[in-house]
N, C-alpha and C positions, 0 to 999 in steps of 0.2 A: 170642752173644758174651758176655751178661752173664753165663751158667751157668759158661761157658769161665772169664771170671776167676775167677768165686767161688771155683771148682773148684782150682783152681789157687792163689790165695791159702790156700785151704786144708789143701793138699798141700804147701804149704810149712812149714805151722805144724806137723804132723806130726812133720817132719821136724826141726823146730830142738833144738838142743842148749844146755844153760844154759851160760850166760860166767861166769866169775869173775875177776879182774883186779886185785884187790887187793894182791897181792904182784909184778906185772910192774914196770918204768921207767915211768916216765912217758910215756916216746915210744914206746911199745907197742902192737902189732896185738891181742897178747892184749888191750887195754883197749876194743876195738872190739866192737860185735855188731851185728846188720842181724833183722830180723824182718819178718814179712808178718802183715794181721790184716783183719777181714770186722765187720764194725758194722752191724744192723739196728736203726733206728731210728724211733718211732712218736710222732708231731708230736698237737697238740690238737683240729686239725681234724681225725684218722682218719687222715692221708694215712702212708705206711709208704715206707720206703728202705731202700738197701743203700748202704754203703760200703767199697770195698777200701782199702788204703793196703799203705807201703812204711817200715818203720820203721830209725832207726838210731841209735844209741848210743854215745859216750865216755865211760869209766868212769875222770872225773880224778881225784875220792878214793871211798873207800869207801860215800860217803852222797851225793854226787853223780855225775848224769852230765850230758854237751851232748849235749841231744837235736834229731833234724832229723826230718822224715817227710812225706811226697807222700800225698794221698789222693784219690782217684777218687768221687765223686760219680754213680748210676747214677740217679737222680730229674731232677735237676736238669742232668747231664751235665757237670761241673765239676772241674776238678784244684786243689786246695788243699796249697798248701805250708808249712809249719810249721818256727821253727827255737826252740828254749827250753832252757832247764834242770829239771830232774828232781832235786830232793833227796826220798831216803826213810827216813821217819818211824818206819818200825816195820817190821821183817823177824820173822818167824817163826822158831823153833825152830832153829837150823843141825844 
């Protein structure tokens, strides 16, 4: 089961395609994007995890977004939900 998501969150990521939404309305689906992502993580005592998640995104100005995202927990067996903002500080080259 745990291979099955990995597999699978990672077949999505593959797949995604970049958003830009800078020039849409405000009340726009362009200003939307959805993402999947896989996180190994290695704690002080040795012990090692996996995490999948579900990610998603509103693009209100150019340097912010409202970020939300579900993640799965395969160590501890856990669903963590997150909702925040996203301002970024430095983009590369366009």
């Amino acid at each position: 089961m745990r291979a099955l998501l990995i597999l699978g969150a990672l077949a999505l990521i593959l797949m995604a395609q970049p958003v830009r939404a800078e020039d849409a309305p405000i009340l726009s689906m362009r200003r939307v994007s959805f993402a999947t992502g896989a996180d190994h993580q290695w704690y002080h005592d040795g012990a090692k995890n996996w995490q999948v998640g579900v990610y998603g995104a509103y693009n209100v100005i150019p340097h912010a977004s409202i970020v939300a995202s579900s993640i799965y927990d395969f160590r501890y067996e856990y669903l963590e939900h997150r909702v925040g903002i996203r301002i970024r500080i430095w983009q590369g080259r366009q």
